[in-house]
C-alpha positions in Angstrom: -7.1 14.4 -20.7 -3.6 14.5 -20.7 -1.6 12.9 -17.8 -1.3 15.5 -15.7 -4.5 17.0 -16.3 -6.3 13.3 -15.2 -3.9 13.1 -12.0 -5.2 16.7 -10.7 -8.7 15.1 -11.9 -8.4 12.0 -9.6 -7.3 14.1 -6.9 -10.0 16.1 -6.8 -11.8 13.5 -5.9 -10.9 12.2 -2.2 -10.6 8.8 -2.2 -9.7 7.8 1.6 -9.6 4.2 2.2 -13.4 2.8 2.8 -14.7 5.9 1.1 -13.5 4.7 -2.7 -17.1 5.2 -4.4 -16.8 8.3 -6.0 -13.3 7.7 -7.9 -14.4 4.5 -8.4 -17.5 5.7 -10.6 -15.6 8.1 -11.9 -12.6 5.7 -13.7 -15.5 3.3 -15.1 -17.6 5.7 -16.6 -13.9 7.1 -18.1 -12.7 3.8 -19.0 -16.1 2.8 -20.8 -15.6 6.4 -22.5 -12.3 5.2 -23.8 -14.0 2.1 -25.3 -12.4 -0.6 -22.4 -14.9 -3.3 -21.2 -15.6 -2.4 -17.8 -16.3 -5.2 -14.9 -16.9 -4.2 -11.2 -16.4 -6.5 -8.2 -18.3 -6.1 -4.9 -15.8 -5.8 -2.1 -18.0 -4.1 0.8 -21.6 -2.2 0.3 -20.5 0.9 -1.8 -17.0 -0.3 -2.5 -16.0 -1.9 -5.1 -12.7 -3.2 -7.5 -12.7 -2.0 -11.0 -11.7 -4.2 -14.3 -11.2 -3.1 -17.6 -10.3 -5.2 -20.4 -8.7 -4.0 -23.2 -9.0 -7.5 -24.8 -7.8 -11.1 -23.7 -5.9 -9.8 -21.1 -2.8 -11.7 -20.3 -0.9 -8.7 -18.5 -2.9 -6.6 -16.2 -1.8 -2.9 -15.2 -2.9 -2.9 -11.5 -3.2 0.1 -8.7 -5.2 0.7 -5.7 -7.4 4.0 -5.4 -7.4 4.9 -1.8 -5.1 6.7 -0.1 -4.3 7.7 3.5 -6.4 10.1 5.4 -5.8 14.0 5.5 -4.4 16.2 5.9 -5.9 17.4 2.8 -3.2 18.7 0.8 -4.4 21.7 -1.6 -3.7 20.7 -5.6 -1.8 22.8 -7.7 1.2 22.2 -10.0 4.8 24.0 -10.8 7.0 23.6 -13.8 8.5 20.5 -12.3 5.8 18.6 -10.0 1.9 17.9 -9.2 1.2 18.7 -5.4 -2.0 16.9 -3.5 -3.2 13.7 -1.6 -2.4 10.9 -4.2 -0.1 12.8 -6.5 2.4 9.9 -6.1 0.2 7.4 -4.1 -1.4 6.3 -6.4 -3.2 8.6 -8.9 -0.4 9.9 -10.8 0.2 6.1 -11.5 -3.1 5.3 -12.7 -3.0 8.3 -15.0 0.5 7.3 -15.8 -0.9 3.2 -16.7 -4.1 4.4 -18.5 -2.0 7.0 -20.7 0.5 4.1 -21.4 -2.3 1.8 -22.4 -3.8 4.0 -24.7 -0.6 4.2 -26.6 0.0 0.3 -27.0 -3.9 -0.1 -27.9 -3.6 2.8 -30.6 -0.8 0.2 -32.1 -3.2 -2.4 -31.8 -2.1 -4.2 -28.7 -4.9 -5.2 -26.8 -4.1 -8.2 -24.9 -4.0 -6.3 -21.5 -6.5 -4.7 -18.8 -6.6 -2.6 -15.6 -7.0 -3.9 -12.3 -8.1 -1.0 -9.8 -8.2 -1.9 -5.8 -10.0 -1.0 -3.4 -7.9 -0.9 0.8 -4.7 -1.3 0.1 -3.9 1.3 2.6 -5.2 -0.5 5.4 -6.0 -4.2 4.9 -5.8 -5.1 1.0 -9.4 -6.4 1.4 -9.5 -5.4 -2.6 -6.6 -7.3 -3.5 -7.6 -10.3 -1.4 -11.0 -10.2 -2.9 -9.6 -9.6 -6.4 -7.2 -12.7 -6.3 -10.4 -15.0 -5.8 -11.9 -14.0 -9.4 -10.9 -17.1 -12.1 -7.7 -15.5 -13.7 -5.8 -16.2 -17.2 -3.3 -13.5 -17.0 0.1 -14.4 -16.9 1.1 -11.4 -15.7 0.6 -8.7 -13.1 2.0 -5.3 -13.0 1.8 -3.6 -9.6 2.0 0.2 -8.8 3.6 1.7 -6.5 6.0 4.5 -6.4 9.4 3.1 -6.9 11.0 6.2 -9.3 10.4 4.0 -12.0 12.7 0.8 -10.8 11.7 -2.4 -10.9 11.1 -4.1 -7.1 13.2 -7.2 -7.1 12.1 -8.0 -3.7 9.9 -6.3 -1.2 10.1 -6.4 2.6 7.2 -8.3 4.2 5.0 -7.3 6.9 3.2 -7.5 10.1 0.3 -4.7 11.8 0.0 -5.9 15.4 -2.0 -4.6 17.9 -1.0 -4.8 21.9 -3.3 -3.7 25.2 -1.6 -3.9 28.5 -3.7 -4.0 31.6 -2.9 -2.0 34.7 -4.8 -1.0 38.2 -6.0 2.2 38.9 -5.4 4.4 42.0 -5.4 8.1 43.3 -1.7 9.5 41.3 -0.9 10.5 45.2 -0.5 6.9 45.9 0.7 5.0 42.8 2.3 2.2 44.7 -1.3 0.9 45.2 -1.8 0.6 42.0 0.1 -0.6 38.7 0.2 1.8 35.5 -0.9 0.3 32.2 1.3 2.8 30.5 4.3 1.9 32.0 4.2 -2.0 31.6 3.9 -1.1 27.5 6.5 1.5 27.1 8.9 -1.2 28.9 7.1 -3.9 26.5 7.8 -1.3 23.4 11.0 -0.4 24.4 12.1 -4.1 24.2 10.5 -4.3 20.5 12.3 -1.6 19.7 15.9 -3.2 20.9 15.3 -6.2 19.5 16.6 -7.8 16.1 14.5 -8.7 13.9 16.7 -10.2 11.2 18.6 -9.6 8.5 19.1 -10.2 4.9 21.4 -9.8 2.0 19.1 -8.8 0.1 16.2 -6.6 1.5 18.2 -5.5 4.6 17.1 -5.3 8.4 13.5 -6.3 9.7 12.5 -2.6 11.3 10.0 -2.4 14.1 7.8 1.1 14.4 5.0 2.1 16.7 2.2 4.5 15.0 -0.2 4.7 17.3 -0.1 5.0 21.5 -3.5 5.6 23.4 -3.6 5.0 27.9 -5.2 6.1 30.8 -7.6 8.6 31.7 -6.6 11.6 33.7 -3.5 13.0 35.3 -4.3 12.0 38.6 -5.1 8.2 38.2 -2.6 5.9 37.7 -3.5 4.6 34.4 -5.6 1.0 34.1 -5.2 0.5 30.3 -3.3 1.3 27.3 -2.5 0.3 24.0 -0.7 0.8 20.7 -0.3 -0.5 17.3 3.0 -1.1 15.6 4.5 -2.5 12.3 7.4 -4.5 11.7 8.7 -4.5 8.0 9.9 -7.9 8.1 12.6 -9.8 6.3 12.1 -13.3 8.2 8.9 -15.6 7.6 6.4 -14.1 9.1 5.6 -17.3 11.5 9.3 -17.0 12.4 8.5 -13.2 13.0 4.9 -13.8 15.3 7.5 -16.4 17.5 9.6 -13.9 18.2 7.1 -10.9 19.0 5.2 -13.5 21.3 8.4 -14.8 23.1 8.7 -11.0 24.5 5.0 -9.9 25.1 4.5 -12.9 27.1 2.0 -12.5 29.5 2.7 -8.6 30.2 0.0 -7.4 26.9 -2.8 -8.8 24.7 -1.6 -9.4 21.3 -3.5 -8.7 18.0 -2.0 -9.2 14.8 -4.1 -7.4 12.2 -2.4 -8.6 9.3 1.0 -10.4 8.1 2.3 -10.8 5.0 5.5 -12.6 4.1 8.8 -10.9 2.4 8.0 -11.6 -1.3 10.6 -12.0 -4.2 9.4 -10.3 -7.4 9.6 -10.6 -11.5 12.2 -8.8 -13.2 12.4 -8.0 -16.7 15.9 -7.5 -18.6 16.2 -4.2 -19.2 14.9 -2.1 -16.7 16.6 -0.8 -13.4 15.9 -2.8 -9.8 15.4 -1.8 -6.4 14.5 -3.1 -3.3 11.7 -1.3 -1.1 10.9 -1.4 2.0 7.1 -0.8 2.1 4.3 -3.1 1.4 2.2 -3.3 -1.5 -0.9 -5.5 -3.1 1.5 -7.8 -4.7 2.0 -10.7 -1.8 -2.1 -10.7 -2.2 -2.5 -11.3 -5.4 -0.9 -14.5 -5.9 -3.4 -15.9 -8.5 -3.2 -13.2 -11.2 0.3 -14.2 -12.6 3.7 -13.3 -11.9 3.9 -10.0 -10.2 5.8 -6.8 -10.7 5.9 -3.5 -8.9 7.2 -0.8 -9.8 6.0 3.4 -10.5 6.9 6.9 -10.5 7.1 8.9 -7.6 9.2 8.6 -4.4 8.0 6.4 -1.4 9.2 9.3 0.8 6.4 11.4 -0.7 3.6 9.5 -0.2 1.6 10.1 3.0 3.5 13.3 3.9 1.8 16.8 3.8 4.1 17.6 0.6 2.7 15.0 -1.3 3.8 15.1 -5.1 5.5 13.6 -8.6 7.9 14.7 -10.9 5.9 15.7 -14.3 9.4 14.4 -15.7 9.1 10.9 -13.8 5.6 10.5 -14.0 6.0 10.8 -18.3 9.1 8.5 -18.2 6.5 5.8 -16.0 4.0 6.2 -18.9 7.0 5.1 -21.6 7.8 2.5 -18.8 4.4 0.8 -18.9 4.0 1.2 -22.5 7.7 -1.0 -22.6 7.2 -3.7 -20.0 3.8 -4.4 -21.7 5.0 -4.9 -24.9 7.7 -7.3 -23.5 6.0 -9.0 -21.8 3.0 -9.9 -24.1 6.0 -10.8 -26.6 
């Protein structure tokens, strides 16, 4: 299969984060196809991470194979870009790395491998469980789509989770009782007016609530709520919990789901940088070598309802891998 025939292949196969099985099966019994050595790694029952070794790997191409949940986004192509779930996040990558490594191991280059992930949409439990295997690589490169730039630095993060309490009463009284909802919209609308940081390089620490759920009818004062947010950090992230404690106080329960610190990246002469603002498998997988990230596709693609990638960009990515892994095994 051609690239663009494998990413409408891969996205014909949903892949939602914790329901990874099925493309998993599907790129091992490819990659043994194509003569790789293929390894699997247990992450959770009927999940797993996928290696394949083209030979001693010192540089591994590395993806994850989940993505976000639907809206299911019908597939279909034009003259200029691939449309559906994944076209850009990640499975136009993963066709784009496995095309690229066929090209170096036609040449005879074979000291590289794959490393595919399972959860990076959610929690990175794949990355977190790949970076405890025994590694010899000396290098890792991460995809992601960055329109085929480099990631010199990537903002860190931090998924929290808050509950207010409140006390219910009839909606005709509500100065008997207190509304949940109310003491975390005033909580939230402090987040949001706070500052959290700034750098010269990566910019200002953002704060975002996704989710808000509270109360129970129109006509109780509401006794709970709750919400989950995300703050793309640019401070440590111990500096970062300080500060997010300091103004829930006592006025919420406080959950932090998962942290990871800003994190400087490898660059390689040569190639154009950027700096991105979303997170990525890369601060996880601190064991596997130095880390790069970088893709085709546009961030602002992924997880939208328009999902897609440039055919053009998605071919440039494959001349990109073939490139940086040939520098870097130099």
């Amino acid at each position: 299969m051609n690239p663009f025939e494998l990413t409408k292949k891969l996205m014909e196969i949903p892949s939602v984060t914790g329901n990874e099985k099925a493309i998993g099966e599907f790129l091992s019994s490819h990659l043994a196809s194509l003569g790789y050595r293929v390894e699997r790694q247990s992450v959770s029952p009927d999940r797993f991470n996928l290696l394949a070794f083209a030979g001693d790997a010192r540089v591994f191409l590395c993806t994850h194979i989940d993505t976000v949940p639907p809206p299911t986004i019908p597939i279909r192509e034009d003259d200029d870009f691939l449309y559906g779930r994944g076209a850009c996040d990640t499975k136009g990558i993963i066709a784009a790395m496995l095309e690229a490594g066929g090209r170096v191991r036609h040449e005879g280059v074979t000291r590289f491998g794959y490393l595919f992930l399972v959860g990076e949409e959610t929690d990175s439990i794949g990355a977190k469980a790949a970076n405890a295997l025994k590694w010899d690589s000396e290098y890792v490169i991460v995809g992601e789509p960055t329109q085929n730039k480099l990631a010199r630095a990537q903002k860190g993060t931090m998924m929290i989770n808050l509950t207010a309490a409140g006390r219910a009463c009839h909606s005709g009284y509500p100065e008997h009782g207190t509304s949940a909802i109310r003491v975390l919209m005033d909580l939230i609308n402090h987040c949001e007016k706070a500052d959290w940081g700034s750098d010269p390089v990566l910019g200002k620490g953002t704060f975002n609530t996704g989710t808000f759920q509270g109360g129970q009818a129109a006509n109780i004062v509401p006794p709970s709520a709750s919400a989950s947010m995300m703050i793309r950090t640019v401070e440590p992230r111990t500096q970062v919990e300080e500060k997010m404690r300091r103004i829930v106080g006592n006025r919420a329960t406080m959950e932090i789901v998962g942290a990871s610190d800003p994190l400087p990246l490898h660059v390689v002469d040569g190639f154009e940088t950027t700096v991105v603002s979303f997170g990525s498998d890369a601060p996880h997988l601190t064991n596997t070598g130095k880390r790069l990230l970088i893709g085709p596709g546009s961030i602002l693609d992924a997880h939208t309802a328009g999902e897609k990638i440039s055919k053009r960009e998605l071919m440039e990515g494959v001349g990109l891998y073939e490139r940086l892994v040939r520098k870097l095994l130099i």
